[in-house]
ROLUM-866434 format. One line per field, with one value per residue (C-alpha): residue number from 1; x, y, z. Coordinates in steps of 0.2 Angstrom, whole numbers, plus 5000, padded with zeros to 4 digits. Layout:
N
k (NUM;...);
X (X;...);
Y (Y;...);
Z (Z;...);
// end
This chain:
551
k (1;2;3;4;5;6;7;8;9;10;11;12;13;14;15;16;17;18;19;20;21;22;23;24;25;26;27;28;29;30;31;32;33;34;35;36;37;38;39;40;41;42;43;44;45;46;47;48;49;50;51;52;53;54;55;56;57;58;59;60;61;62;63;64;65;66;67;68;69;70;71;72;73;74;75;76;77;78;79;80;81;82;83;84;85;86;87;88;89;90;91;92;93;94;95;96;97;98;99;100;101;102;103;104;105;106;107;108;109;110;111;112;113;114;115;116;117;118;119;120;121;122;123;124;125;126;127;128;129;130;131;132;133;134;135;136;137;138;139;140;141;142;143;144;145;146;147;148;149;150;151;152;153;154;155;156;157;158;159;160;161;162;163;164;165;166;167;168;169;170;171;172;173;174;175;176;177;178;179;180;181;182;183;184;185;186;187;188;189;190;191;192;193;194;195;196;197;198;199;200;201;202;203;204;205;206;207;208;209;210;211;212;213;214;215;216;217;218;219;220;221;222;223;224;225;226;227;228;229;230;231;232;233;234;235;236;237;238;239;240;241;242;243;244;245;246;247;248;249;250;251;252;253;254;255;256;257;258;259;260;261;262;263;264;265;266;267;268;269;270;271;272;273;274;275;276;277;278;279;280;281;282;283;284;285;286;287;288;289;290;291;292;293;294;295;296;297;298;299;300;301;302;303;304;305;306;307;308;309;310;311;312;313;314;315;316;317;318;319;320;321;322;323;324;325;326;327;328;329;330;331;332;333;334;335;336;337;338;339;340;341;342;343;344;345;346;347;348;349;350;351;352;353;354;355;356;357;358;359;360;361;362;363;364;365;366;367;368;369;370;371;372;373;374;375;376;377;378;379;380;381;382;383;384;385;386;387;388;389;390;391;392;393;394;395;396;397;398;399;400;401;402;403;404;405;406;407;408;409;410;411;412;413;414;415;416;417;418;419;420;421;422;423;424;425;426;427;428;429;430;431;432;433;434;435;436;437;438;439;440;441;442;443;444;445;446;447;448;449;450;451;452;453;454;455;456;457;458;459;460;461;462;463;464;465;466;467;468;469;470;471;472;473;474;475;476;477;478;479;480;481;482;483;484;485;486;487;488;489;490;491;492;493;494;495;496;497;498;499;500;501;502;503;504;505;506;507;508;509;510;511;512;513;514;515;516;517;518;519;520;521;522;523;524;525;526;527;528;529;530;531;532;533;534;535;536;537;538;539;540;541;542;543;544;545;546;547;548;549;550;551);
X (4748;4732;4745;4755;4746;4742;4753;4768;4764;4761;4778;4783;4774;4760;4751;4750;4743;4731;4728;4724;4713;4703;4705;4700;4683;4680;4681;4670;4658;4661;4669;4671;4678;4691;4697;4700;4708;4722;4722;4716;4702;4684;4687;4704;4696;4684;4694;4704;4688;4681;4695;4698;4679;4682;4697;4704;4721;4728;4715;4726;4742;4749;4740;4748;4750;4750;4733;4720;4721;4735;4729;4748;4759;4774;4770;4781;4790;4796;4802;4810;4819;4824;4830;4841;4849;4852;4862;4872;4877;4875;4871;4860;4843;4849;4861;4848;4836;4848;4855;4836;4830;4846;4837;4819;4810;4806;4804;4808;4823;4809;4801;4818;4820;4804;4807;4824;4818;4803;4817;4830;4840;4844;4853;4852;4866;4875;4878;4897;4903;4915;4930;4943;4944;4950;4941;4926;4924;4908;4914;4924;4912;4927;4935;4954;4956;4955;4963;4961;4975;4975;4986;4976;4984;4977;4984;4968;4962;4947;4942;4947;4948;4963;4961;4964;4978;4987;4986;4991;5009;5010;5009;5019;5008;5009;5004;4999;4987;4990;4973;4972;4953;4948;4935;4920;4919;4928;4938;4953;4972;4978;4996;5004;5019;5029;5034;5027;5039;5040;5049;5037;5021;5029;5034;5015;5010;5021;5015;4996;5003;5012;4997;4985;4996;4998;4980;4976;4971;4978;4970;4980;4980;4980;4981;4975;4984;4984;5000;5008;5027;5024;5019;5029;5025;5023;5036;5029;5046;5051;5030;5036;5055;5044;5032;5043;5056;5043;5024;5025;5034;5019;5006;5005;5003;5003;4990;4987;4967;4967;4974;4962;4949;4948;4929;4941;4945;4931;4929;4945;4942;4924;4932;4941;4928;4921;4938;4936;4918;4918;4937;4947;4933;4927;4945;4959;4957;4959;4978;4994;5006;5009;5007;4986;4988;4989;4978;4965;4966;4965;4950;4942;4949;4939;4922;4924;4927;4917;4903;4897;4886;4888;4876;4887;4884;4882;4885;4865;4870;4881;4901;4914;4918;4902;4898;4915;4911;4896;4906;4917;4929;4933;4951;4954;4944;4962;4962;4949;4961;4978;4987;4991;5009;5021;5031;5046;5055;5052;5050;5068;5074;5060;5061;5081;5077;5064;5079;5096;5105;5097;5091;5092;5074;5068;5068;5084;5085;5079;5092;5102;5101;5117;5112;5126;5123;5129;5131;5134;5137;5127;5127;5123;5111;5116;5108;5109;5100;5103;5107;5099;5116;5112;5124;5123;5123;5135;5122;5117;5098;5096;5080;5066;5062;5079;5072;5081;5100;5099;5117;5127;5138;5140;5157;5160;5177;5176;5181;5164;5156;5150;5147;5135;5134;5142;5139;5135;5152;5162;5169;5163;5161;5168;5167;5182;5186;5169;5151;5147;5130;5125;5114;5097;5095;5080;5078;5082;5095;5108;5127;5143;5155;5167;5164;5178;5179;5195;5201;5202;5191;5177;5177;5173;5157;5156;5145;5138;5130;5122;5111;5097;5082;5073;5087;5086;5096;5097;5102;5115;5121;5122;5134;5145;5146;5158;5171;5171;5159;5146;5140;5127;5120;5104;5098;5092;5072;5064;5051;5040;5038;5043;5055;5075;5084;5096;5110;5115;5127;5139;5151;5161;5169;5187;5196;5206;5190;5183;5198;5194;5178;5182;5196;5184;5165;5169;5166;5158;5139;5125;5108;5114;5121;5138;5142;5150;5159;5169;5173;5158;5161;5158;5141;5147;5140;5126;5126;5111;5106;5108;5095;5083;5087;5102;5089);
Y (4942;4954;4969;4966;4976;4965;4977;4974;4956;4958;4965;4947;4935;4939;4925;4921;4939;4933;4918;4925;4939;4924;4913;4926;4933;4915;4915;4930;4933;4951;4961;4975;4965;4958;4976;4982;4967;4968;4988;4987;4991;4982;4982;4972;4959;4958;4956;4940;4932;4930;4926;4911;4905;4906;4897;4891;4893;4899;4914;4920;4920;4935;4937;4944;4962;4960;4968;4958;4966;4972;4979;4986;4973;4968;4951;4936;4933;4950;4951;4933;4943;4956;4945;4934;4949;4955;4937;4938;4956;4963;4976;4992;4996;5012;5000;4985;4997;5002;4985;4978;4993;4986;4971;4980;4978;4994;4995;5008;5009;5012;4997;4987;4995;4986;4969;4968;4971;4961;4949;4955;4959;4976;4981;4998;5011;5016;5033;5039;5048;5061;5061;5069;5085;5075;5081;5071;5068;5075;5089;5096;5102;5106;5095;5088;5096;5079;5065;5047;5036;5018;5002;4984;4969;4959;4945;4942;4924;4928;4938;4934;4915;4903;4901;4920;4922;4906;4914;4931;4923;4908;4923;4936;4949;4964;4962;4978;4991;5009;5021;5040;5043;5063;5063;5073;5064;5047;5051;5038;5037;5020;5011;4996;4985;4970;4978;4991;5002;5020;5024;5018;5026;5043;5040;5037;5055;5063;5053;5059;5077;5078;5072;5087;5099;5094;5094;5114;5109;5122;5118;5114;5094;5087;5067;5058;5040;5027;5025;5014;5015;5016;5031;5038;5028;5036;5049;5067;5073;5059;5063;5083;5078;5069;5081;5097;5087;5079;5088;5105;5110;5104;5113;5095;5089;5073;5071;5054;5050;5045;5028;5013;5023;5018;5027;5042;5033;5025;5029;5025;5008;5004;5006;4992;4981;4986;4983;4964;4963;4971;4970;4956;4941;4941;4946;4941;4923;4927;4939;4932;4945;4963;4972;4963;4968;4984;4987;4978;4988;5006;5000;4999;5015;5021;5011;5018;5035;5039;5024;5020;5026;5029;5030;5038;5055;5069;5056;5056;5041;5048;5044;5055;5063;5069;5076;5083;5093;5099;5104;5117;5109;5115;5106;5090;5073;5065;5068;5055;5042;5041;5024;5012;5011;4998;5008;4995;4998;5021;5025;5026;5039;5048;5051;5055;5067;5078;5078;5072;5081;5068;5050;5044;5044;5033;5015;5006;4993;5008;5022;5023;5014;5010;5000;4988;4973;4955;4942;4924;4909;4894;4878;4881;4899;4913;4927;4947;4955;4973;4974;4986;4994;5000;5010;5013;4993;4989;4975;4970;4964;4950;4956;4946;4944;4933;4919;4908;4900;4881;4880;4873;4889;4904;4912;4928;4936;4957;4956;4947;4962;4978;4993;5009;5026;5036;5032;5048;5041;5046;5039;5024;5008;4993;4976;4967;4948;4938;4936;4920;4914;4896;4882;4887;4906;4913;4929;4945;4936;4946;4945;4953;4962;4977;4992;5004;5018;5023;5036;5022;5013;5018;5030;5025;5022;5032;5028;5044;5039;5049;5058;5070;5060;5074;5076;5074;5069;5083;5090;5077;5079;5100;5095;5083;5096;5109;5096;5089;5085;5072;5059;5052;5056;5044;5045;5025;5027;5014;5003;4999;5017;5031;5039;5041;5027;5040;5034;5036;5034;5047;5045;5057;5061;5051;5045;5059;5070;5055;5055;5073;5072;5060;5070;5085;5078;5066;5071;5088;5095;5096;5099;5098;5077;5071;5065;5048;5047;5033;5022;5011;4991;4981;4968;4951;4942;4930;4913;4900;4895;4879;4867;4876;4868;4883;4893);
Z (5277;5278;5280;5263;5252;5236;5226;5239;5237;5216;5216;5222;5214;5201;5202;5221;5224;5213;5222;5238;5231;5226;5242;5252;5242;5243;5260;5264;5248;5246;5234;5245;5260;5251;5244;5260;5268;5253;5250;5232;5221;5218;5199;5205;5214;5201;5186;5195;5201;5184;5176;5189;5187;5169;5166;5183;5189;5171;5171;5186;5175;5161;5144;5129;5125;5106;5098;5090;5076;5066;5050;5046;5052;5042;5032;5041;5025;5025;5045;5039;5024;5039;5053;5039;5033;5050;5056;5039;5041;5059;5050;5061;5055;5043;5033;5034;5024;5009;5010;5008;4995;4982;4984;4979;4998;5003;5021;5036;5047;5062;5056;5055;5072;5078;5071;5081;5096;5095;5093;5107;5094;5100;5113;5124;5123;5138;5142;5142;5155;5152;5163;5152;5141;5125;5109;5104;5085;5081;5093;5078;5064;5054;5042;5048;5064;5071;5064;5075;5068;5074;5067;5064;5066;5049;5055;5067;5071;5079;5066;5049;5056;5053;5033;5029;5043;5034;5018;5023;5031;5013;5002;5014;5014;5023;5041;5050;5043;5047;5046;5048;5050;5049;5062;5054;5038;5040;5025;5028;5022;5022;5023;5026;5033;5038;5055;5068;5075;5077;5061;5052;5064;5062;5044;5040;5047;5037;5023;5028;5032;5013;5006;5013;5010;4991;4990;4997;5016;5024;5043;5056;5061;5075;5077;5091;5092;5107;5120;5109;5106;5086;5088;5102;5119;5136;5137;5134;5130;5118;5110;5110;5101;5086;5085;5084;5074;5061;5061;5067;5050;5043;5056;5062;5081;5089;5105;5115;5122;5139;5143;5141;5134;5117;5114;5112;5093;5090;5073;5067;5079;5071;5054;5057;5059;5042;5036;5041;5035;5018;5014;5019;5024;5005;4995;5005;4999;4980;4983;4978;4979;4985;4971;4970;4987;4986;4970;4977;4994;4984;4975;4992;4999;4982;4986;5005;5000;4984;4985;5001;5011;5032;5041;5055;5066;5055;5037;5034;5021;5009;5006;5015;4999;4995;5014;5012;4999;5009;5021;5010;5004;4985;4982;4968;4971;4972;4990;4992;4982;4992;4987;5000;5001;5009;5022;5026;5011;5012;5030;5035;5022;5022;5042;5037;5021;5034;5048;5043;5057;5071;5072;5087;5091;5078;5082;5084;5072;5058;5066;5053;5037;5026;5010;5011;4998;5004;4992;5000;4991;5000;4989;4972;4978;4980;4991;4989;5004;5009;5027;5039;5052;5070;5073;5092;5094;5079;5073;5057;5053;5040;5032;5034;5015;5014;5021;5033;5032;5031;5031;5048;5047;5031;5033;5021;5018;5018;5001;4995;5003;4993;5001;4993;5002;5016;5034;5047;5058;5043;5029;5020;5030;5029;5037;5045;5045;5044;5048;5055;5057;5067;5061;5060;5059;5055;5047;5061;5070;5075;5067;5075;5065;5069;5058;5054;5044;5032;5043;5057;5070;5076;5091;5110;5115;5132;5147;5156;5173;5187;5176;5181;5176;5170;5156;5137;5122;5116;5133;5138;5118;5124;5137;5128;5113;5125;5122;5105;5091;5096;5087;5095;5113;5119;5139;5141;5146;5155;5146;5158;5166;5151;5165;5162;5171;5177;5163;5144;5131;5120;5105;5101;5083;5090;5101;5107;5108;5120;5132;5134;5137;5149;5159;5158;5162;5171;5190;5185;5192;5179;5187;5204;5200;5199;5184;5182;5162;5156;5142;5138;5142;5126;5127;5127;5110;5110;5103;5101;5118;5124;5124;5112;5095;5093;5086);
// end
């Protein structure tokens, strides 16, 4: 042990250094003998010996740090005030100040900073590493360059807890919120809906785009979204089709942070969390309907934009507005007051009325909507929901609003049906022999028909296989176009990967234009691959599954 130097040994274990410092002067009586022996100082050996003759084995252990006196200490009923406001809020020091200043106790954010960490109530920031060249916020000095759009789930256990997410699905309020956040002055846009799906996602940047535009912002946007399928997925080409097809008229571009690192949002993210905390924790409970809903929701969009203070990068407390204007920005206050808006009952024609010459892009269920009205007679009730057409599947949605059928089976007759509008296959459609739904169905389920048209039935479905997989819709709709006029042209694109799976789908105006494009394509070389064309097989129909309750 006389090798270990005492500060090797300190290192250690404190106290036993201490220890044998004192055993061994006690053994040879000399300060200086001792020093030596263990590689320290005489004042060292000191200090520990009179400390131990003092007060005996506690001498040798560690003393406080905090000063004897502490003339400007803050009283204990005040750091009380401090840490309670900090366990009811989770508030950081900055918003801890204004919160306890509104409360007339005027007391530093360095002083608040103190108290936590006397506390362990603060925890140290860890330095990002940056590993891809996707824009930072506060990169962007000026305002809506850089939009980060994000969509909530409201319905969120964990943190609304079970009472609000109860009272969100009794009242059947909307679900999802979608957020645009512009990057340098967290000025926010907000909408809402029942479903998430891409026709809605894209139908919300256009809404956002509009809105600027009305308003005199003439920048160029860019908005930054996760990998989700609302707002595009993982194909780049599917990503550059929505963005030429949608934004770019609108000096609008759609960009994608690098997988899994969610930092690249953050602010749109961490306004979530405020959402919870000042929105939907301490209002949600006293909604009824929609239309409170949606009041109450743009009242907060004002509070958030015009009142409160953030205490974020570059905010220096004052509302997004006001640093807004500090930045330059001249145009009308309305900017700041956007209306949150349901988007089930608008996307769809809004996406149509920007590009009615294509839709097969948007989500299936939303391709194409035909406001048919069905009117069926259950019992004494009667029902009136419009029904949502796919027209690549020939399905019909029961909308969710309908409420489910209690009935052990609904039979309707194509002369109960009504039908409003003009459908892109030609002609108005119509529904033949019956719909037919089993015991039990809940709303979405799927019903069979056949859907002609007055100038006859609808044309073949064809099945194009053997295709290049780097080949688009609108590349494969390019081909068949040589033969006839295409209806629809849709390359199937695996979920899991983003990539073609190598085959896709066409229609074509009639029957005899979709013979001919399967004498003529059928066999032929595009991109170097043999093409494989013929008539499409039809998919079996589905009923309730056994054993399941025929749900």
């Amino acid at each position: 042990m006389a090798d270990l130097a005492y500060h090797e040994l300190y290192q250690i274990d404190p106290v036993a250094a201490r220890r044998l410092l004192v055993k061994t002067y006690q053994e040879t009586g000399s300060v200086r003998a001792t020093a030596q022996r263990w590689h320290t100082s005489r004042q060292v050996v000191r200090l520990w010996v009179r400390r131990y003759a003092a007060e005996g084995e506690e001498g040798l252990r560690d003393r406080s740090h905090r000063p004897h006196h502490s003339p400007r200490q803050v009283p204990a009923d005040l750091e009380a005030q401090v840490l309670q406001a900090r366990q009811e809020t989770h508030y950081g020091r900055q918003r801890l100040a204004a919160l306890l200043h509104q409360r007339g106790l005027d007391i530093s954010p360095h002083t608040i900073r103190h108290i936590l960490t006397r506390h362990s109530l603060t925890s140290r920031r860890r330095k990002r590493r940056i590993l891809y060249a996707t824009p930072w916020a506060w990169e962007r000095e000026t305002p809506f360059t850089l939009i980060q759009v994000d969509v909530k789930d409201i319905r969120d256990q964990e943190a609304l807890g079970t009472a609000h997410t109860t009272h969100l699905s009794r009242y059947h309020l909307p679900r999802y919120q979608w957020t645009a956040c512009e990057g340098r002055t967290r000025l926010r846009f907000l909408a809402y809906s029942h479903r998430l799906h891409r026709t809605n996602g894209i139908a919300f940047l256009l809404l956002v785009l509009l809105w600027l535009r009305a308003h005199g912002v003439e920048t160029p946007v860019v908005f930054q979204t996760d990998w989700g399928q609302e707002f595009g997925g993982t194909n780049p080409a599917r990503i550059a089709q929505l963005t030429e097809r949608f934004l770019r008229p609108l000096q609008g571009d759609l960009k994608r942070y690098p997988l899994g690192r969610k930092g690249y949002n953050g602010r749109v993210e961490r306004s979530h969390r405020t959402d919870d905390e000042e929105f939907y924790r301490p209002l949600l409970l006293t909604v009824h309907s929609l239309e409170e809903f949606l009041s109450l929701a743009h009242r907060w969009v004002y509070l958030y934009h015009v009142l409160r203070p953030h205490y974020g990068r570059g905010m220096g407390g004052q509302p997004p507005l006001t640093v807004l204007r500090h930045l330059g920005y001249q145009g009308p206050d309305s900017l700041a007051a956007m209306m949150p808006i349901l988007l089930d009952p608008i996307s769809t024609d809004l996406l149509m009325a920007c590009d009615p010459d294509a839709g097969n892009d948007l989500l299936g269920h939303y391709n194409v909507y035909v406001p048919l009205t069905l009117t069926c007679r259950m019992g004494h009730a009667i029902l009136s929901p419009a029904l949502r057409l796919h027209r690549r599947a020939g399905r019909l949605w029961w909308p969710r609003e309908s409420g489910a059928l209690s009935r052990s089976a609904v039979s309707l007759p194509a002369s109960r049906c009504e039908q409003f509008g003009v459908w892109k296959g030609g002609g108005v459609p119509t529904l033949q022999g019956s719909i037919s739904m089993w015991r039990g169905a809940r709303p979405d389920s799927r019903i069979r028909f056949d859907l002609t048209s007055p100038e006859g039935r609808m044309a073949k479905r064809l099945y194009v296989g053997n295709l290049p997989y780097s080949m688009t819709d609108a590349e494969l709709q390019e081909v068949f176009a040589r033969v006839g006029t295409v209806v629809d042209a849709t390359v199937v694109i695996d979920r899991e990967t983003g990539r073609s799976r190598g085959f896709g789908f066409v229609e074509m105006s009639d029957d005899a234009t979709a013979d001919a494009a399967v004498q003529q394509l059928n066999g032929a070389q595009v991109g170097g691959r043999t093409l494989r064309v013929s008539e499409a097989n039809p998919r079996p129909s589905r009923g309730p599954r056994e054993g399941r309750g025929n749900r």
